[in-house]
KENU-625951 format. One line per 5 residues: their letters; for each residue x negated, z negated, y negated of N, C-alpha, C. Coordinates in nm, 2 decimals, padded with zeros to 4 digits, always signed. Atoms other than C-alpha are relative to their C-alpha. Example, Ala and Ser with C-alpha at 12.3 -4.5 7.8 and 13.67 -1.06 7.14 Angstrom:
% residues 2
as) -00.09/+00.00/+00.12/-01.23/-00.78/+00.45/-00.09/+00.00/-00.12  +00.09/+00.00/+00.11/-01.37/-00.71/+00.11/+00.08/-00.08/-00.11;
% end
This chain:
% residues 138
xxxxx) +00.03/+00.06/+00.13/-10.46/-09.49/-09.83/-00.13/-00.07/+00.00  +00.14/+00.12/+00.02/-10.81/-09.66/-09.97/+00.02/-00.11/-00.04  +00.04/+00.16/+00.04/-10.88/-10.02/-10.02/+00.01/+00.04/-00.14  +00.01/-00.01/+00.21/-10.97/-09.92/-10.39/+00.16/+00.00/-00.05  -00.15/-00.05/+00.06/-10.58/-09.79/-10.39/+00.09/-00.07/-00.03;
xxxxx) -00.14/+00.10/-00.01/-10.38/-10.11/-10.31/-00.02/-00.07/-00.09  -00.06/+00.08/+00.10/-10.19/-10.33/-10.51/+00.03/-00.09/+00.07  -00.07/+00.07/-00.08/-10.09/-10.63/-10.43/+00.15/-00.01/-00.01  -00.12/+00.02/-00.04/-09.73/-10.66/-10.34/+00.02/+00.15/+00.06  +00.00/-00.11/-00.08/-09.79/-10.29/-10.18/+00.02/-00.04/+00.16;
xxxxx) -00.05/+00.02/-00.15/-09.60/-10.28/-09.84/+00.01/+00.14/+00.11  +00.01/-00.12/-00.15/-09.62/-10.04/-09.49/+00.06/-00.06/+00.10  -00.05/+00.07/-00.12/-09.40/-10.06/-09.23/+00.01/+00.13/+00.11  +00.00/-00.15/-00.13/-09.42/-09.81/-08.89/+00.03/-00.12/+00.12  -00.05/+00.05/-00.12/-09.26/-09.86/-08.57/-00.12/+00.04/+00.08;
xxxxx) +00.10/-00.01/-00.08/-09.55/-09.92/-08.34/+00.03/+00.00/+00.09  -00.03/+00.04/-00.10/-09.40/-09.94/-08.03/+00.16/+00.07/+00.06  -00.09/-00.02/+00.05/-09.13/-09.75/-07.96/+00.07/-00.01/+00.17  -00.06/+00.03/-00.15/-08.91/-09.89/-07.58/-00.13/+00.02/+00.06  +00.10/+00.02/-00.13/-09.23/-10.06/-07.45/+00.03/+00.06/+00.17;
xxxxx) +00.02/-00.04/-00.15/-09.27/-09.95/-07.07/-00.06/-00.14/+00.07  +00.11/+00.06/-00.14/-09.35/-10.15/-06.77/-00.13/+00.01/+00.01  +00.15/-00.05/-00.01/-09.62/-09.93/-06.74/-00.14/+00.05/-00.10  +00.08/-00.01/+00.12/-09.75/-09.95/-07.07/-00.06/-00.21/-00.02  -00.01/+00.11/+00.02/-09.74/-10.33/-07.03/-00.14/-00.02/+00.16;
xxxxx) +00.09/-00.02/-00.10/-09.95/-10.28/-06.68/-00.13/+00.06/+00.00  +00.15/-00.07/+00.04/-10.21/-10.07/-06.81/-00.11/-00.12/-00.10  +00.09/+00.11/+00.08/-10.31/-10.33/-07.07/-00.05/-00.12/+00.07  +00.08/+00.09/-00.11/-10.32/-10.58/-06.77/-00.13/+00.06/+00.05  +00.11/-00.02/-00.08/-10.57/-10.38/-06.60/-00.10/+00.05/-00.11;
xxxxx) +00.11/-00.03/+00.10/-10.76/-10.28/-06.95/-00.04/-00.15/+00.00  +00.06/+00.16/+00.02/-10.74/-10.70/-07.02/-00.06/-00.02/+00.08  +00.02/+00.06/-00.08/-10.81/-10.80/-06.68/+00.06/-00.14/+00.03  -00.11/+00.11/-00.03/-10.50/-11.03/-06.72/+00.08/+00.05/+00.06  -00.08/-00.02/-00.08/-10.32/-10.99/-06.44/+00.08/-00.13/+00.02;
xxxxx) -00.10/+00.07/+00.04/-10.10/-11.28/-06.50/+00.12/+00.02/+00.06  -00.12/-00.04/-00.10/-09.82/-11.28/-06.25/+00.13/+00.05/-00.11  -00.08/+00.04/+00.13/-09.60/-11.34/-06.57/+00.05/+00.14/-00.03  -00.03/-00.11/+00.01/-09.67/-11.01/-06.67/+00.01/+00.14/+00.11  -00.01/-00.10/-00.14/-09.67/-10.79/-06.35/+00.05/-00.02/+00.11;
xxxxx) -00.05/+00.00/-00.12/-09.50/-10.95/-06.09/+00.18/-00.01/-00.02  -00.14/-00.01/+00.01/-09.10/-10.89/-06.12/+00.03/-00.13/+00.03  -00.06/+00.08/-00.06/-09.00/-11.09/-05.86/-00.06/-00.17/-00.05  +00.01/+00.09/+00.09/-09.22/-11.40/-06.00/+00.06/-00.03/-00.09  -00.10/+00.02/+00.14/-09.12/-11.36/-06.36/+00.14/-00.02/+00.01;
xxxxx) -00.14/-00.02/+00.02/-08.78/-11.36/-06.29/+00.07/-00.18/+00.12  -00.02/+00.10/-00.11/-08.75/-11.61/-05.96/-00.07/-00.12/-00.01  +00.10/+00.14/-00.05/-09.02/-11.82/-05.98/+00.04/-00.07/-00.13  +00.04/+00.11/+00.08/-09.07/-11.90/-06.38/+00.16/+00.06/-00.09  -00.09/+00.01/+00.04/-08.74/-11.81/-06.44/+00.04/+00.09/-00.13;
xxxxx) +00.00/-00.08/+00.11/-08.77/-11.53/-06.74/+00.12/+00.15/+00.06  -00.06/-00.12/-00.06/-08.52/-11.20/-06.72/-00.07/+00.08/+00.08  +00.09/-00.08/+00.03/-08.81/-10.99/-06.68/-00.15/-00.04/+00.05  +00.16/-00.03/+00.03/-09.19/-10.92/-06.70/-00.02/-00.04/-00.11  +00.00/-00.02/+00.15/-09.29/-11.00/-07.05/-00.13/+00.10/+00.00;
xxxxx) +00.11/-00.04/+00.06/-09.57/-10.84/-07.26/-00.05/-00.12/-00.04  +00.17/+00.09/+00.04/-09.95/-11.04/-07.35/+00.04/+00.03/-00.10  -00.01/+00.07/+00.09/-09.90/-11.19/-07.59/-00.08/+00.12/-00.13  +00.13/-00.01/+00.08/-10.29/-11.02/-07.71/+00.03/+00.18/-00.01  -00.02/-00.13/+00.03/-10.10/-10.63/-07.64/+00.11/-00.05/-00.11;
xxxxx) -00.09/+00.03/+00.11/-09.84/-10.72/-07.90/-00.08/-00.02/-00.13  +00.09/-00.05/+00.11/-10.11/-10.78/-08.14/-00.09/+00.08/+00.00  +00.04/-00.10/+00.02/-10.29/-10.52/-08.06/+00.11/+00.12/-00.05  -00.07/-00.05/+00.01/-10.01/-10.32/-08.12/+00.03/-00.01/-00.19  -00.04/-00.01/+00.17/-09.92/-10.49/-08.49/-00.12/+00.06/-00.06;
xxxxx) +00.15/-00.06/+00.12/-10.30/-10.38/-08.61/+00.06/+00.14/+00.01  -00.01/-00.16/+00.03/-10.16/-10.00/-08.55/+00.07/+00.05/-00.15  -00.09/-00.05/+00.13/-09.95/-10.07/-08.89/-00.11/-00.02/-00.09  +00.13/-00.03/+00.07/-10.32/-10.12/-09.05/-00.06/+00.12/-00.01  +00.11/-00.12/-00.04/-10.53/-09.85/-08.89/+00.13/+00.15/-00.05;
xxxxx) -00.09/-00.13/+00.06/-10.22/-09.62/-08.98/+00.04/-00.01/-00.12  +00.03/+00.03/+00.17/-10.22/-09.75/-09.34/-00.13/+00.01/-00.05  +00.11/+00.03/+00.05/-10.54/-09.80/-09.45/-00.13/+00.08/+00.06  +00.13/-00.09/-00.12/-10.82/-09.51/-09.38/-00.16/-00.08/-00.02  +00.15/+00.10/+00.01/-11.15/-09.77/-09.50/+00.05/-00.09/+00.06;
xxxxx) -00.05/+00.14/+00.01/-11.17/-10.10/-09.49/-00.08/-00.06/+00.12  +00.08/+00.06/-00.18/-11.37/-10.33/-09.22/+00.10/-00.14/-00.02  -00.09/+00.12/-00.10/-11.17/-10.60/-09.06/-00.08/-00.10/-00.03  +00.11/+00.14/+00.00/-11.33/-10.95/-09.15/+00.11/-00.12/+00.05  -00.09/+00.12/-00.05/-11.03/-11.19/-09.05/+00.16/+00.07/+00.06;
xxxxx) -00.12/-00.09/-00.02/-10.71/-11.10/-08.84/+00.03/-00.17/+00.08  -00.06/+00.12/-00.05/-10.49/-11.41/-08.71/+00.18/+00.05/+00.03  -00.16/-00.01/+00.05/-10.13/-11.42/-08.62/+00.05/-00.13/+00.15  -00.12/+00.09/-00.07/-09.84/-11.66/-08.43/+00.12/+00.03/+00.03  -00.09/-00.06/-00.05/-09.67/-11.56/-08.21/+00.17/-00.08/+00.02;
xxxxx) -00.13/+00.04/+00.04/-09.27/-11.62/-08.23/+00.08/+00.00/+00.08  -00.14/+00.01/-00.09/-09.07/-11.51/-07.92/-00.10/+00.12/+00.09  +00.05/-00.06/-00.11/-09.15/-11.30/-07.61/+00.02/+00.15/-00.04  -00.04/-00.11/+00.03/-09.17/-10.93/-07.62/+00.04/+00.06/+00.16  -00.07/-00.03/-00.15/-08.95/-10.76/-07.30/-00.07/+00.16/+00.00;
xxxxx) -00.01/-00.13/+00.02/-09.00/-10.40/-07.16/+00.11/+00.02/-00.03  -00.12/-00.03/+00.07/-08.78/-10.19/-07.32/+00.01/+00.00/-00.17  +00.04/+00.06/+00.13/-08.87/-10.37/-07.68/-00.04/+00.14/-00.05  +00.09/-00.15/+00.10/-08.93/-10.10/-07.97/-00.08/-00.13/-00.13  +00.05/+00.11/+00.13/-09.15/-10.35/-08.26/-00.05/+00.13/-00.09;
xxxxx) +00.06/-00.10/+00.07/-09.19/-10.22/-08.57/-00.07/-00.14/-00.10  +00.06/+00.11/+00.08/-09.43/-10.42/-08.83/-00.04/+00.06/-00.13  +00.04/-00.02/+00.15/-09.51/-10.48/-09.18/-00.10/-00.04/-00.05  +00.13/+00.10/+00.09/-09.82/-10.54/-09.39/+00.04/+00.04/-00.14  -00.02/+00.00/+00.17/-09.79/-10.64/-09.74/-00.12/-00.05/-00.06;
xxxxx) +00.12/-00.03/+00.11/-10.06/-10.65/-09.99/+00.01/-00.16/-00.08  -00.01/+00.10/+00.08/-10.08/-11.03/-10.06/-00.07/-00.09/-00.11  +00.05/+00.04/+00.08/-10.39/-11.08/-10.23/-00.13/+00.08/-00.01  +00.14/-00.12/-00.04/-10.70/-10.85/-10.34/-00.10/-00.12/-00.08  +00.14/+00.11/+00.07/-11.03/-11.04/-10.45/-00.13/+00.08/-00.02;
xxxxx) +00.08/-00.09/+00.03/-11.29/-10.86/-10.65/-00.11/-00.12/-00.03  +00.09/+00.07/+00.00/-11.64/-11.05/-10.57/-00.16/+00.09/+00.00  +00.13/-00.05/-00.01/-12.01/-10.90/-10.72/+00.02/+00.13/+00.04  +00.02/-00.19/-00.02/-11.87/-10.50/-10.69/+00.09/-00.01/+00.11  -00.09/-00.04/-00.13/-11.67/-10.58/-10.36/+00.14/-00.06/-00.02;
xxxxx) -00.15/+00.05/+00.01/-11.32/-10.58/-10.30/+00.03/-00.05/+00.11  -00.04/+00.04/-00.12/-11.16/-10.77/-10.02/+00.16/-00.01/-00.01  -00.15/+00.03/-00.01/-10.78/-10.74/-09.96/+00.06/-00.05/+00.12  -00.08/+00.17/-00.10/-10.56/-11.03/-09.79/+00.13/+00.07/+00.03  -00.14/-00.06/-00.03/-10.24/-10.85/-09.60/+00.13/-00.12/+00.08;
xxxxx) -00.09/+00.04/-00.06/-09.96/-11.07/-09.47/+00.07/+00.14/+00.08  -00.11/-00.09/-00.10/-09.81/-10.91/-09.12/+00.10/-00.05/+00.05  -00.13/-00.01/-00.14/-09.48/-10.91/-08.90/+00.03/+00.11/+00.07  +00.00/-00.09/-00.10/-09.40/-10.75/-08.63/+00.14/-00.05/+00.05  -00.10/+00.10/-00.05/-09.00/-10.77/-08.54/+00.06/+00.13/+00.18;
xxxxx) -00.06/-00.07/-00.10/-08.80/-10.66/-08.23/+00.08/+00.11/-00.04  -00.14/-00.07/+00.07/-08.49/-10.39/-08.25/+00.08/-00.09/-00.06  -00.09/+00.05/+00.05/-08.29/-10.64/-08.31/+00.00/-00.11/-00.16  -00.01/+00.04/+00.08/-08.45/-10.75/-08.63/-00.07/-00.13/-00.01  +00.01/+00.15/-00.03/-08.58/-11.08/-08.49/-00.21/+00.00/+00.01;
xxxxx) +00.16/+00.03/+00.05/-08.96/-11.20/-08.59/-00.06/-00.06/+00.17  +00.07/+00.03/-00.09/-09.19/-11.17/-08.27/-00.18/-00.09/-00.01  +00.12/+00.01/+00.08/-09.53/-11.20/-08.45/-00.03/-00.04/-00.15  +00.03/+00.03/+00.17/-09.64/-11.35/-08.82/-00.18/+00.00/+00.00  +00.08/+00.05/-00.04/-09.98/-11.34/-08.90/-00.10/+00.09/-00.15;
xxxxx) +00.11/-00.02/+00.12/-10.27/-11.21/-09.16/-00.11/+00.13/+00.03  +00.14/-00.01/+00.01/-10.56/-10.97/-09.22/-00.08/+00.00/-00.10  +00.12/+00.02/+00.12/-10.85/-10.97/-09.43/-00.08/+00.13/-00.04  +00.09/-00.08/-00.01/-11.03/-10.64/-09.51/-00.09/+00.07/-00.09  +00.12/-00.08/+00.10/-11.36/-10.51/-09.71/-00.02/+00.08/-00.01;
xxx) +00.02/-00.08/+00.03/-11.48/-10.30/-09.83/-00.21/+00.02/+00.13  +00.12/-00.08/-00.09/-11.74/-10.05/-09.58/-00.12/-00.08/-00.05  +00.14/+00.02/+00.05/-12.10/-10.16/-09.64/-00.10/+00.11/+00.07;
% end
């Protein structure tokens, strides 16, 4: 869809993520260069800081919710993206997320649309909240 297209209260929701991997959670360590015991060492995560698991970064989880943008919206340049994170994401996790159309602002010929995101677990439960901002191409 185009920027010019949305409405505000227009909503998108896709499962981005569908039974994270271990090894989908380890590749993003060695793309980040956060190797963070947290997320890659079993026996830590579990023994030392006491979690079931491995989790997922925090910063793959949001990279993950922008996939419900870039797979809605074929323009548009990115000028603000924020979010707050809510609960841990496990391997195994499927997240699916929503952007809603919360506010469009027509300034001197350009449009800029304001999206409220979430991002929940399978079970329904809010991992991510958070916002983007996006203009029109120049």
């Amino acid at each position: 869809m185009k920027l010019a297209e949305l409405s505000v209260g227009d909503r998108y929701e896709a499962t981005v993520v569908q039974e994270l991997s271990r090894t989908q959670i380890v590749m993003y360590a060695g793309a980040s260069g956060d190797y963070n015991p947290l997320h890659t060492d079993e026996v830590y995560a579990t023994q030392v800081a006491g979690y079931p698991s491995v989790l997922a970064h925090g910063q793959l989880t949001m990279g993950l919710t922008a996939k419900v943008i870039t797979d809605w919206i074929d323009d548009g340049e990115l000028s603000g993206f924020g979010v707050r994170f809510r609960q841990q994401v496990w391997p195994g996790d499927t997240l699916t997320s929503t952007a809603t159309v919360a506010a469009i602002e027509e300034r001197d010929g350009a449009r800029t649309v304001n999206l409220d995101l979430s991002t929940v677990n399978q079970h329904g439960e809010p991992v991510l909240v958070g916002y983007a901002r996006l203009g029109e191409m120049t």
